[in-house]
N, C-alpha and C positions, 0 to 999 in steps of 0.2 A: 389623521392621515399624514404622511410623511410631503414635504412642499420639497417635491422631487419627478422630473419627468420621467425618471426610470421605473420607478417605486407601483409597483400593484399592489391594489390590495386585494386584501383576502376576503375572500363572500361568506366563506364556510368552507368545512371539510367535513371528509365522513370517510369510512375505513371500507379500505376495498380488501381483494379475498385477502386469508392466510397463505404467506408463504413459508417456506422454510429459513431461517438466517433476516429474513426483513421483514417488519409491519407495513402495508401497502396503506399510504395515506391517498385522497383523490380530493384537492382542494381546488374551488372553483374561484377564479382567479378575473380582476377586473383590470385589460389592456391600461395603461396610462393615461395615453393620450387620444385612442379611439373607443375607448369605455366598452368595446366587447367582453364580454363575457366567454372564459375558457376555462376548461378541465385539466389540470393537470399533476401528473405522477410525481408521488414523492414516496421513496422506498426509505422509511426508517431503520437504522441498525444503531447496533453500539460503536463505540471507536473501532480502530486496528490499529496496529503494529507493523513495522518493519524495522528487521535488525542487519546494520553494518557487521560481521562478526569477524574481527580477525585475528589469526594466532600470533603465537609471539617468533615464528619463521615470518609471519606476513603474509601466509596466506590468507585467501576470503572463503570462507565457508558460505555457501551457494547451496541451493538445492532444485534436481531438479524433478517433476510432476508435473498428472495427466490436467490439466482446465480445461474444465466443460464449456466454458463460455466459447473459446478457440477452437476446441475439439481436437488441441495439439501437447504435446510437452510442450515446456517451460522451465528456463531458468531463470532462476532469480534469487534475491535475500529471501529469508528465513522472513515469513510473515502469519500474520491469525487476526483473530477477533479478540477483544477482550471481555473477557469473563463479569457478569454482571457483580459490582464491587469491588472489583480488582483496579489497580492503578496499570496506568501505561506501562511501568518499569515492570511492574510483578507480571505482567504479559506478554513481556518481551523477554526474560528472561526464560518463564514456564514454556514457550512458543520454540525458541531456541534449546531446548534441552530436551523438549520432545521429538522434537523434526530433526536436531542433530547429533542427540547427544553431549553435544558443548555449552561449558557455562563457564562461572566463577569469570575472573577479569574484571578491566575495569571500564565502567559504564558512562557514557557522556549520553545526554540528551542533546537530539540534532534539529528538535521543531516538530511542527505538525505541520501537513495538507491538508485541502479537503478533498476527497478521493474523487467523487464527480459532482460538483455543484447543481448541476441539471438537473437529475433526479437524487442523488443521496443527501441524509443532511448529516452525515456524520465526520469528524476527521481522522485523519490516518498519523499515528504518531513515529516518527523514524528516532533510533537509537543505534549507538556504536558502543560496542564491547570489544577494544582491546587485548589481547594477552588474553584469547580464553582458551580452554583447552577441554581434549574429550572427556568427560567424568561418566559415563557410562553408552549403552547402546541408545541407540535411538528408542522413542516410543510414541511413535504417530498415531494419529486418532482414527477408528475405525475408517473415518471416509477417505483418509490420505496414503497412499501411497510413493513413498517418498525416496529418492537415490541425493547423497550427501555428494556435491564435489566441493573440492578444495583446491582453489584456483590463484594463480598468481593475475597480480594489477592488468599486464598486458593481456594475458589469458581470457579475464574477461574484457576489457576493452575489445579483443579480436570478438569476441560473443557478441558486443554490442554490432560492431562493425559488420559480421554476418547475420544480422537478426537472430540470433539464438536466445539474446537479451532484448524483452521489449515492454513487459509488465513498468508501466506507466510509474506504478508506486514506487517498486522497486528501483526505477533508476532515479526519481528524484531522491531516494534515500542512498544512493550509490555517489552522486552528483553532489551531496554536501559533505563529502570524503575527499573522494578523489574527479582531480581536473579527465574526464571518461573519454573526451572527442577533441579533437580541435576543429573550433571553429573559422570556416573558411574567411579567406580576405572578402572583404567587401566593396574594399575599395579594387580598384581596376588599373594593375600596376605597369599597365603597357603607355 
């Protein structure tokens, strides 16, 4: 056991229902330092993706679609799961050329998240493509219905600013691009 007051440890687990996209794990978990015993959710997946995508005008290629979780549009970067055996780049690359049609360019790795520490245990990989441009139509995946825009920096900054922009993944892969908000003074200049 880890000589730490934060540190729970584990009792056991055992698998809760099938979902669609995640393995429902349910481990019973022992408090630190009040030694209760708890239940709790841990939704298994594989990695993800998010792609910075921009042309060689500068603009950002954006997409926008329905989330069930909000029950609203969304905009945001080009994002997905990755394919069991696939690396982070062959994911980002396949993800962005289905949802927009755009590829080829040049690639930087920008880090990984972890998408929500709470329940997932998975991380989210962010990537920039440079100079990509359209090489065919779009071809999104039965469940996705997807509208491409193509947005200049301000454009989406204004998105962020009226919440059009708010997919959590999405802007920390936005945010190790480009400077998105300023932040206010803190100090108190009267």
């Amino acid at each position: 056991m880890k000589d730490d007051a934060l540190w729970w440890e584990n009792l056991g687990s055992e698998a809760g229902p099938e979902l669609p996209l995640f393995n429902v794990r349910l481990d019973t978990m022992r408090h630190p330092t009040s030694s209760v015993e708890l239940q709790r959710l841990v939704l298994e997946t594989v990695d993800w993706v998010n792609v910075v995508a921009i042309t060689a005008d500068g603009e950002i290629v954006m997409v926008e679609q329905f989330r069930f979780g909000v029950g609203d549009l969304t905009t945001e970067p080009v994002g997905g799961m990755i394919d069991h055996g696939e690396e982070s780049l062959e994911a980002a690359k396949r993800e962005l050329l289905e949802e927009t049609g755009f590829g080829e360019g040049r690639w930087r790795y920008l880090g990984s998240v972890q998408a929500n520490p709470a329940i997932h245990n998975n991380l989210c990989h962010h990537w920039l493509v440079e100079d990509t441009v359209l090489v065919q139509e779009p071809t999104p995946d039965d469940g996705e219905a997807i509208r491409v825009h193509l947005m200049t920096l301000d454009e989406v900054k204004a998105a962020i600013a009226d919440g059009k922009v708010r997919h959590s993944l999405g802007l920390s892969a936005l945010s190790r691009v480009f400077p998105l908000w300023e932040l206010p003074s803190l100090v108190d200049e009267t």
